[in-house]
Z-matrix of the N, CA and C atoms (Angstrom, degrees):
N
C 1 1.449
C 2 1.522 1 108.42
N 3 1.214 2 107.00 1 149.94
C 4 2.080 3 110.27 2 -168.55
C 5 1.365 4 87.77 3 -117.24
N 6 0.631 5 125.32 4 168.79
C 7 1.803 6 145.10 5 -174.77
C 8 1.653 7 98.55 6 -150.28
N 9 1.373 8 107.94 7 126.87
C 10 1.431 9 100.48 8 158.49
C 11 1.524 10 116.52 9 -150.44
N 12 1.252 11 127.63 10 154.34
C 13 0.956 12 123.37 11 -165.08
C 14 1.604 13 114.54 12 -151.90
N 15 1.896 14 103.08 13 109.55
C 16 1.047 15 101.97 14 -161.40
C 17 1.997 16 109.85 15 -88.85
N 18 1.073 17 107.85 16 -117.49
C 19 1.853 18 136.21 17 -147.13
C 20 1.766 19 76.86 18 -105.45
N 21 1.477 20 116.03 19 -77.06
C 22 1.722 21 122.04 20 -175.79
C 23 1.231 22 104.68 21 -113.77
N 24 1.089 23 154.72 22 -9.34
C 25 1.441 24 158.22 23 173.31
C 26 1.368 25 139.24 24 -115.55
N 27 1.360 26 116.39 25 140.15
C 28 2.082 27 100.92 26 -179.54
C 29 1.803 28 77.05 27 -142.09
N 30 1.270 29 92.89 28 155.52
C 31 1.241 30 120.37 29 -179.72
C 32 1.562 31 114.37 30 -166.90
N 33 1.988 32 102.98 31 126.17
C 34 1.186 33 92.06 32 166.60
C 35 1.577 34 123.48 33 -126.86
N 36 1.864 35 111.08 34 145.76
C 37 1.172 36 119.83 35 172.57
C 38 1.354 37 127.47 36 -123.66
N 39 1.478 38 112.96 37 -168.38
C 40 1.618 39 114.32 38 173.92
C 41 1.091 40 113.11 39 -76.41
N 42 1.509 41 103.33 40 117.42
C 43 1.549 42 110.34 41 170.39
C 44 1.387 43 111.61 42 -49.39
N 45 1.455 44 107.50 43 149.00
C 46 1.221 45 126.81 44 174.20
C 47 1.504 46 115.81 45 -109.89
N 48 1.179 47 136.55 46 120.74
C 49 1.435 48 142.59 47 -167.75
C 50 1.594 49 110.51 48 -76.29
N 51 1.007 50 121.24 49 135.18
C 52 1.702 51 116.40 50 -170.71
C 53 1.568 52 116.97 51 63.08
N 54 0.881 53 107.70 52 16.06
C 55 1.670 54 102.18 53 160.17
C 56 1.708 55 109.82 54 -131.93
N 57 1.210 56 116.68 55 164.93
C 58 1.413 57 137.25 56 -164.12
C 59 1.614 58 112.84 57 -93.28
N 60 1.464 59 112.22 58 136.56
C 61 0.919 60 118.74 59 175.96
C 62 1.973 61 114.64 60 -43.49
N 63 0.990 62 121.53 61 -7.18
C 64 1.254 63 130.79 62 -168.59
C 65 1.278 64 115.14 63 -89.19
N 66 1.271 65 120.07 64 -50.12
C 67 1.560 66 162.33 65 147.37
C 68 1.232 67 103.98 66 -29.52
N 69 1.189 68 117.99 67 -82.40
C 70 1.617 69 125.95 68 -171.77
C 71 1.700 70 97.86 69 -62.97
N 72 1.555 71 132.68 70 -34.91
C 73 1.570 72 115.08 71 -179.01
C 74 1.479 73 106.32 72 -69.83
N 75 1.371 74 107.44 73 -27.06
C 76 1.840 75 88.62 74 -168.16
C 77 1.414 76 99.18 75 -72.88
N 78 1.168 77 115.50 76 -34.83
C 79 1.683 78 129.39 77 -144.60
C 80 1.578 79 85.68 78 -62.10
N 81 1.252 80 117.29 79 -36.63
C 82 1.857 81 113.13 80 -161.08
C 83 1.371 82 84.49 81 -98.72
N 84 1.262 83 147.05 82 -21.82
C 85 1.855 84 137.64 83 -168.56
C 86 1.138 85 109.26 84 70.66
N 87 1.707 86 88.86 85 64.80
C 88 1.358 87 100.36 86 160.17
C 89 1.910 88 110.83 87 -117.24
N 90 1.578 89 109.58 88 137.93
C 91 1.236 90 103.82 89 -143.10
C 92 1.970 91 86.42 90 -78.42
N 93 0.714 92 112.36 91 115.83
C 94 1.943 93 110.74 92 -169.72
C 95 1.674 94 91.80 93 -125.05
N 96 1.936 95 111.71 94 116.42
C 97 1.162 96 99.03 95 179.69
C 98 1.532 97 126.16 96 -78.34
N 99 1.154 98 150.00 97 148.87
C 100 1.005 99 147.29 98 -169.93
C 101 1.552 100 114.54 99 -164.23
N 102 1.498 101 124.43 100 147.70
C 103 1.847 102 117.65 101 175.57
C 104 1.416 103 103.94 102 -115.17
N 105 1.499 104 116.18 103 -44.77
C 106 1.592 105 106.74 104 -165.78
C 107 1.279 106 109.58 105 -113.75
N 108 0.943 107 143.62 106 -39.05
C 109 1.777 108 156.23 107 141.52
C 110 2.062 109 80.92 108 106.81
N 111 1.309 110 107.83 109 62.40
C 112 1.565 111 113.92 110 176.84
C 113 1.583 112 104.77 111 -141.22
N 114 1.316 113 117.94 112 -14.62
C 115 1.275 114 119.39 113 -167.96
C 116 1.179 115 129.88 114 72.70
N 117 1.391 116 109.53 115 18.89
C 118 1.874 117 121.15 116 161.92
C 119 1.648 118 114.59 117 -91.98
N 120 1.567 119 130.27 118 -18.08
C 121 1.310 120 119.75 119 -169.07
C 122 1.385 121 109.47 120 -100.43
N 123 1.283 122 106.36 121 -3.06
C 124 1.917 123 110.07 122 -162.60
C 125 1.579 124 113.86 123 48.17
N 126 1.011 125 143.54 124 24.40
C 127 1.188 126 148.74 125 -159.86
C 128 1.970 127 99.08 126 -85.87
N 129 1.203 128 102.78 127 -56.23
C 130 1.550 129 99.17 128 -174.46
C 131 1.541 130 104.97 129 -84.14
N 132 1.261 131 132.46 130 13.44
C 133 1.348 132 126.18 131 162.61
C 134 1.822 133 111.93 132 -25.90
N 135 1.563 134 105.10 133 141.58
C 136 1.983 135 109.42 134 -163.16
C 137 1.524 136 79.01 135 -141.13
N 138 1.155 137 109.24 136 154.05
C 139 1.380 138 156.24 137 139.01
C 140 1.490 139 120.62 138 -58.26
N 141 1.430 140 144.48 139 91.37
C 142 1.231 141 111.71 140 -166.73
C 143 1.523 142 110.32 141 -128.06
N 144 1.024 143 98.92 142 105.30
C 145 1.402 144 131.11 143 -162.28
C 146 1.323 145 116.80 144 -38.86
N 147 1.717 146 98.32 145 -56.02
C 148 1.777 147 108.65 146 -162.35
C 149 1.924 148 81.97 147 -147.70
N 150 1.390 149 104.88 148 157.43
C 151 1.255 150 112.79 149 170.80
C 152 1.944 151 123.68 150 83.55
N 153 0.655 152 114.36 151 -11.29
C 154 1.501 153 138.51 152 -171.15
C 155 1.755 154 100.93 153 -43.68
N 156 1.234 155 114.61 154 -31.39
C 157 1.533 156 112.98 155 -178.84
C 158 1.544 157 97.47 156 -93.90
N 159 1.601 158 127.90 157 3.81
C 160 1.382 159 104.93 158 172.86
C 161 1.839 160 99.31 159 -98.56
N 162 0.934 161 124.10 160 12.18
C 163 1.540 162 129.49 161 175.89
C 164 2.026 163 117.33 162 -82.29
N 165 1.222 164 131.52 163 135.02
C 166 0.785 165 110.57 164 172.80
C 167 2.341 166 123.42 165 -61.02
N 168 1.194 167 107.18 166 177.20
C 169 1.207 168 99.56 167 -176.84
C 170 1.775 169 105.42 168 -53.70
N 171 1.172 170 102.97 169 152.77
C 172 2.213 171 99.48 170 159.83
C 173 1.173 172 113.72 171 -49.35
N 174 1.329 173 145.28 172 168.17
C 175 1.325 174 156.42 173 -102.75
C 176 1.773 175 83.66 174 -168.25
N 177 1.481 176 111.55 175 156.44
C 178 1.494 177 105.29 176 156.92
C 179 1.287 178 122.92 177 -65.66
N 180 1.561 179 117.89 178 -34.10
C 181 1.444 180 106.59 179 159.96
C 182 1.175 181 144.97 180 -31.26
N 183 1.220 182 82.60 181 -53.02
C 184 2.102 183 101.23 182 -174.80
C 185 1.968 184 98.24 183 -80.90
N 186 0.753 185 97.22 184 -18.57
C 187 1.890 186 102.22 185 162.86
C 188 1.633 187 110.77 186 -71.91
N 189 1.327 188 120.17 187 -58.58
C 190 1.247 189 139.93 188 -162.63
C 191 1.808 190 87.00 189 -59.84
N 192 1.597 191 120.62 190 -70.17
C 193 1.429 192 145.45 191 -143.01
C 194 1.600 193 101.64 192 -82.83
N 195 1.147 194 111.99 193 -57.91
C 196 1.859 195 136.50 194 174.17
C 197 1.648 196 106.17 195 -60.59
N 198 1.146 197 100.60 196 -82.63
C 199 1.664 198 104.13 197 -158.25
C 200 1.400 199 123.60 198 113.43
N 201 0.897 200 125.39 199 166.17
C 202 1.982 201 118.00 200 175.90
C 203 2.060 202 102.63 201 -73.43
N 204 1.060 203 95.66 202 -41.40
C 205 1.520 204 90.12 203 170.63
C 206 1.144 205 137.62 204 -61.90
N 207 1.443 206 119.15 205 -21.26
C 208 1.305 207 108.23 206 -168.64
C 209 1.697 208 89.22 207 -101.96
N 210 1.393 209 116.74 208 -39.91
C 211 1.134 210 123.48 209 166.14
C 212 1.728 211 128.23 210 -23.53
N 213 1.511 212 83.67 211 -68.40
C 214 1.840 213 92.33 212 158.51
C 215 1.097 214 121.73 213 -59.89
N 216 1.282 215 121.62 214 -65.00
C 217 2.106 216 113.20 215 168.20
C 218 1.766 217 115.17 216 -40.37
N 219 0.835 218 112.05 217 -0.07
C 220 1.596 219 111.22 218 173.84
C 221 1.894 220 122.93 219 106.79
N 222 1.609 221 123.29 220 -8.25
C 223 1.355 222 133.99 221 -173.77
C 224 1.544 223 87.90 222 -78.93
N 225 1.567 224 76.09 223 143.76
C 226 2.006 225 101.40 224 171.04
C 227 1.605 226 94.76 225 -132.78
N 228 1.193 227 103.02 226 -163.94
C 229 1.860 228 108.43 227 174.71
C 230 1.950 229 88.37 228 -130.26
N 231 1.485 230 121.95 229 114.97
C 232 0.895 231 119.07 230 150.30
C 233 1.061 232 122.32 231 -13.54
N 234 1.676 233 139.92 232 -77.61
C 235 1.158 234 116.42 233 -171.59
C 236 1.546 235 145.97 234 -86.78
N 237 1.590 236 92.46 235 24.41
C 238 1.306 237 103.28 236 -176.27
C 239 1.483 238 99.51 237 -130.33
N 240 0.998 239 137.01 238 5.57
C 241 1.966 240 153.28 239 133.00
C 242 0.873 241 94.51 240 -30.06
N 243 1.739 242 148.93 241 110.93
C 244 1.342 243 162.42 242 112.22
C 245 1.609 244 133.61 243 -41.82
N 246 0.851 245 126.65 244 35.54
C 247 1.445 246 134.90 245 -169.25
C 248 1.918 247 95.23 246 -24.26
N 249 1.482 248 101.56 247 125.82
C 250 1.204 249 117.58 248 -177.83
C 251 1.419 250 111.65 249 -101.73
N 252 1.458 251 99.71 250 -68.31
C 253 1.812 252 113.30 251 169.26
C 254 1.643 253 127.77 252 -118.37
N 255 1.466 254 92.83 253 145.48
C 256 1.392 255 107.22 254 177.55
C 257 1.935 256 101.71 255 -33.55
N 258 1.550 257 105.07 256 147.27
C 259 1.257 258 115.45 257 147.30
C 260 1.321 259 91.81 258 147.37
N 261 2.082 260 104.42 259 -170.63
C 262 1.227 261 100.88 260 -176.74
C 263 2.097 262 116.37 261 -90.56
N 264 1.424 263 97.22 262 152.40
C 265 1.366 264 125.54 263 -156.80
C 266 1.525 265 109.85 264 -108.59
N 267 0.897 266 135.70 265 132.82
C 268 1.594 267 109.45 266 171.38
C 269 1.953 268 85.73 267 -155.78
N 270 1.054 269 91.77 268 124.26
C 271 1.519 270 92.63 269 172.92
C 272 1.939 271 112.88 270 -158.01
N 273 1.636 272 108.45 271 127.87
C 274 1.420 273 111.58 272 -167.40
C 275 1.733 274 94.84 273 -109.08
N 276 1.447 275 103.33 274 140.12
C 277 1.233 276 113.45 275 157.14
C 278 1.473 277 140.19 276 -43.79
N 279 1.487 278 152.54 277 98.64
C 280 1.188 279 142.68 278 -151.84
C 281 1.501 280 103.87 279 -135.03
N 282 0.930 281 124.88 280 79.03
C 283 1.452 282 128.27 281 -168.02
C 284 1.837 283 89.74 282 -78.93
N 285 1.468 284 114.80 283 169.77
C 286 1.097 285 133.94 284 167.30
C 287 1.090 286 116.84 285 -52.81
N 288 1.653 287 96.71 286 -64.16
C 289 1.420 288 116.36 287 -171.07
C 290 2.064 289 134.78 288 -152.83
């Protein structure tokens, strides 16, 4: 189960395997801010609460955009969050700004 929780909305569904936490929020209408869904604006930066080892590894992006710190405290970039394996998901939107 994914949990997500946008700007005015959280909603949760069946994870979907190979697609991105980004993907799966719009897909249910969840309002998740975001500009390029490439991992250059940081805009969909998440919080990820619970589940974080069912994600594939970060992307160089989210290296480039994130950092090892924020990385370690738990932020991914929505659209580069890969959901690998089934389980539970819980991840909130945290934009910058």
């Amino acid at each position: 189960m994914l949990n997500l929780k946008g700007r005015t909305v959280a909603r949760s569904v069946e994870e979907r395997l190979g697609s991105t936490l980004l993907e799966q929020a719009l897909a249910a209408g969840v309002d998740w801010s975001f500009n390029c869904s490439r991992g250059t604006c940081a805009r969909c930066r998440c919080f990820v609460q619970e589940g974080a080892d069912l994600l594939e590894e970060p992307t160089d992006a989210e290296w480039d955009r994130l950092g090892p710190d924020e990385l370690d405290e738990g932020y991914r970039l929505g659209c580069q969050a890969v959901v690998k394996k089934p389980g539970d998901i819980s991840a909130v939107n945290r934009t910058y700004f």
